[in-house]
N, C-alpha and C positions, 0 to 999 in steps of 0.2 A: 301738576300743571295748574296755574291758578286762573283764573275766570279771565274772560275778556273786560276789558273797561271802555265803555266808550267814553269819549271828549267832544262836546261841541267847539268847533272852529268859528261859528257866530254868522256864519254867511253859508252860501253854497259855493261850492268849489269843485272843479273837477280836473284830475291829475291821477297819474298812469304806474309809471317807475319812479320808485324811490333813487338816487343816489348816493346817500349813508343817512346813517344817524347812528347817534351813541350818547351816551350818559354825559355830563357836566363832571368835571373833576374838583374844579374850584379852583382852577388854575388856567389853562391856553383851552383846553376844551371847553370852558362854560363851566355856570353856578351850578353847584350839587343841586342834585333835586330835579334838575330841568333834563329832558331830552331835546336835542336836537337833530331835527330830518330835512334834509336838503331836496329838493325835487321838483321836476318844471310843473306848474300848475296852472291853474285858471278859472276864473267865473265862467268861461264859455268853450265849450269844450264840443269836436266834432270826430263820431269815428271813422273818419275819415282822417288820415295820417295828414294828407295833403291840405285839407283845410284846419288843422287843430291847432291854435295857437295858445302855446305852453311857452311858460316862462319861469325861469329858475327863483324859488322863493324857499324861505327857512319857515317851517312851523315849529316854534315852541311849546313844548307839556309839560307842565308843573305836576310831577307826578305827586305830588302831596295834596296838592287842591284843586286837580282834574281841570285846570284852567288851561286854557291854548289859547296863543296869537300865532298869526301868519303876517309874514312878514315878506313882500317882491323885495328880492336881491337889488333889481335896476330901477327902484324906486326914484322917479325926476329923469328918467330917461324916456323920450319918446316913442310911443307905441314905434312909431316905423321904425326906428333904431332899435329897439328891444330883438334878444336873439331867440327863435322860436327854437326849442328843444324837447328832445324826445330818448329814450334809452340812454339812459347814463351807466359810467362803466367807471369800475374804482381799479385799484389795485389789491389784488384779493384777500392780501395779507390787513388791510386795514378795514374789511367790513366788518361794522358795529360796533369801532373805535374811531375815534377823533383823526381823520386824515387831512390834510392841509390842502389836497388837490382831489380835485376827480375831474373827469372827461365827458363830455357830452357831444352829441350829432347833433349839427343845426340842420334846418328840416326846413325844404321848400318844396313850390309843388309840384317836383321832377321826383322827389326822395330826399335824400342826406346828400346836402353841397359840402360838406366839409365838418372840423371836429372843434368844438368849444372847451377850452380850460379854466375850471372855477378855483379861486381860492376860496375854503369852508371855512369862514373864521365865526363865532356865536358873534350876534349882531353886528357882522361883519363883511370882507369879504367881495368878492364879485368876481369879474368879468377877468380874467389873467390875459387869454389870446385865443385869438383867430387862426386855424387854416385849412384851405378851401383846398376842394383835391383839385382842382385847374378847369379851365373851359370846358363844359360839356360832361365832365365828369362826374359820377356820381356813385355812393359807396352806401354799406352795409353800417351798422354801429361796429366801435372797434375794439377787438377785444386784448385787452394789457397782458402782455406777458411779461411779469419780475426781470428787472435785470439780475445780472451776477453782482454781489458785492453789498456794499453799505444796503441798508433798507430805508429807503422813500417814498413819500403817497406818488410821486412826478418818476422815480425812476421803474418807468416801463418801456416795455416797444408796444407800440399798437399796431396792431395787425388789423387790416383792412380791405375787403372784397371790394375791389371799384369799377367802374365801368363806364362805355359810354351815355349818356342820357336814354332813357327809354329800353336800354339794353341789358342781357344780363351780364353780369360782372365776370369780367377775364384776367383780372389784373388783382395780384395779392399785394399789397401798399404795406411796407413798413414804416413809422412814423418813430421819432424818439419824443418820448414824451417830457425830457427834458428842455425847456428854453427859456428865456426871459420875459418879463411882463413886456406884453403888446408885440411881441414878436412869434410869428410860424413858426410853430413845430418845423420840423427838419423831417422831408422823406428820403429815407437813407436806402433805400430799396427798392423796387418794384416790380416782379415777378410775373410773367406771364403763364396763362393757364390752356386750359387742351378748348379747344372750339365750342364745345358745349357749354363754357360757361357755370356759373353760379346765381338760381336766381337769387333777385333782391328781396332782401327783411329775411333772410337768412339770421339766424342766432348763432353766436359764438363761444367758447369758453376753454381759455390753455388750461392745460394739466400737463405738468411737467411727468417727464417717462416715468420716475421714481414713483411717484404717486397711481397711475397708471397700471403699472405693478403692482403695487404695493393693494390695488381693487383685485386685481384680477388673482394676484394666491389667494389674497383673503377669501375669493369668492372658490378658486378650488377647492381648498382648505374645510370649503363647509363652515366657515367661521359666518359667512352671511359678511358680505358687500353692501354699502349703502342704497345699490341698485338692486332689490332681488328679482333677479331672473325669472326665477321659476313660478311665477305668481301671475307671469304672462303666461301663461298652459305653455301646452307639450310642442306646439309651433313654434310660440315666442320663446320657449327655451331654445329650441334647435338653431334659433337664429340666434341669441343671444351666444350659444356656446361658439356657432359658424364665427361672429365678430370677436370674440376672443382670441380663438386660431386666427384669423387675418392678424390681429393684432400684436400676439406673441411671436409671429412669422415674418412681419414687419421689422418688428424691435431687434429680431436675432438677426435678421440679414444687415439691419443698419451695423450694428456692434462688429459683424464679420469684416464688414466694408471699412468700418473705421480701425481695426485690428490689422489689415494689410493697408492700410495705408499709412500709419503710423509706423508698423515693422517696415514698409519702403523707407521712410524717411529718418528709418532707427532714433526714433525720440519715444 
């Protein structure tokens, strides 16, 4: 591994979650040599979610002469117009390559009113679209799940805990994360939950079944899973093996269920 490098950005700045960054190509991602990191940032930064006003900006790294600019996205737009942002959410297949789209949670001081879509172009770029989960509503960051098919930074569903203001979240929100510039996302879904709720700032992250799998032999296997268990001692093993069984017990009853319902419909 090679050493850390620091870069002065020239000023003071303070900023949380990255949204991507990836290398310059010398083509649609940027000049060789440069990286590019997209991420709400700010001179004035509060830990307080509710009062921290971040704003999506590009920092450039000359990895050859340790130079960095920062650059605000909504540069000539007005502070009260400007969209305050927090947890951004890519599509997983494109972290740490050039993705055309990422998502972000605009942030007021209830929580997350709704979900922001950036175009990443290297000095480029901005504001795609707006949408708000509705009156009084208020949600979780959201997490992208791949669609089936072609691959795109925009083709995902977002998946989103929402709820009423002040309350925990009851309601699971699918979103397409496909649409046109200046127009809402489409919620194509909305799921209700058992009374108890999900609290808010909750974290999220799909894994499709296969991969899922594909943890769980490795880790029987003894091959070592990227999670190792056993390094939480002889408790946090018993639980870890306990959520394996839930989860391989899960998957089999789903596959059973989908196996006669298929053989009812002989397809």
């Amino acid at each position: 591994r090679g050493e850390a490098r620091w870069v002065s950005l020239g000023g003071a700045y303070a900023f949380t979650h990255a949204l991507n960054a990836w290398e310059g190509d010398g083509a649609s991602a940027g000049r060789e040599g440069l990286v590019y990191v997209w991420l709400p940032m700010s001179a004035v930064w509060s830990p307080s979610l509710a009062d921290s006003v971040l704003h999506m900006a590009e920092v450039t790294v000359d990895t050859r002469s340790g130079e960095a600019a920062v650059r605000f996205v909504e540069e000539g737009v007005s502070e009260a117009d400007r969209v305050n942002l927090e947890f951004p959410k890519l599509h997983p297949a494109f972290e740490g390559r050039h993705a055309r789209f990422g998502f972000v949670p605009m942030v007021c001081p209830q929580g997350m009113s709704g979900i922001s879509k950036w175009e990443m172009a290297p000095g480029g770029g901005g504001l795609w679209s707006t949408t708000a989960f509705g009156p009084d509503r208020y949600g979780h960051e959201p997490v992208p799940a791949p669609k089936a098919g072609p691959e795109a930074s925009d083709r995902v569903w977002l998946l989103v805990w929402t709820g009423a203001g002040g309350q925990r979240a009851r309601e699971l929100s699918v979103f397409d994360g496909e649409c046109a510039r200046g127009e809402a996302m489409q919620e194509v879904t909305r799921l209700s939950m058992d009374a108890a709720g999900v609290p808010f700032s909750l974290h999220g992250l799909w894994v499709p079944e296969e991969d899922l799998l594909a943890h769980v032999r490795a880790w029987q296997a003894g091959e070592g899973a990227p999670v190792e268990f056993g390094r939480a001692g002889t408790d946090g093993q018993a639980r870890a093996e306990g959520l394996v069984a839930q989860a391989l017990g899960f998957l089999r009853r789903r596959r059973g269920a989908h196996s006669r319902s298929t053989g009812a419909n002989g397809s």
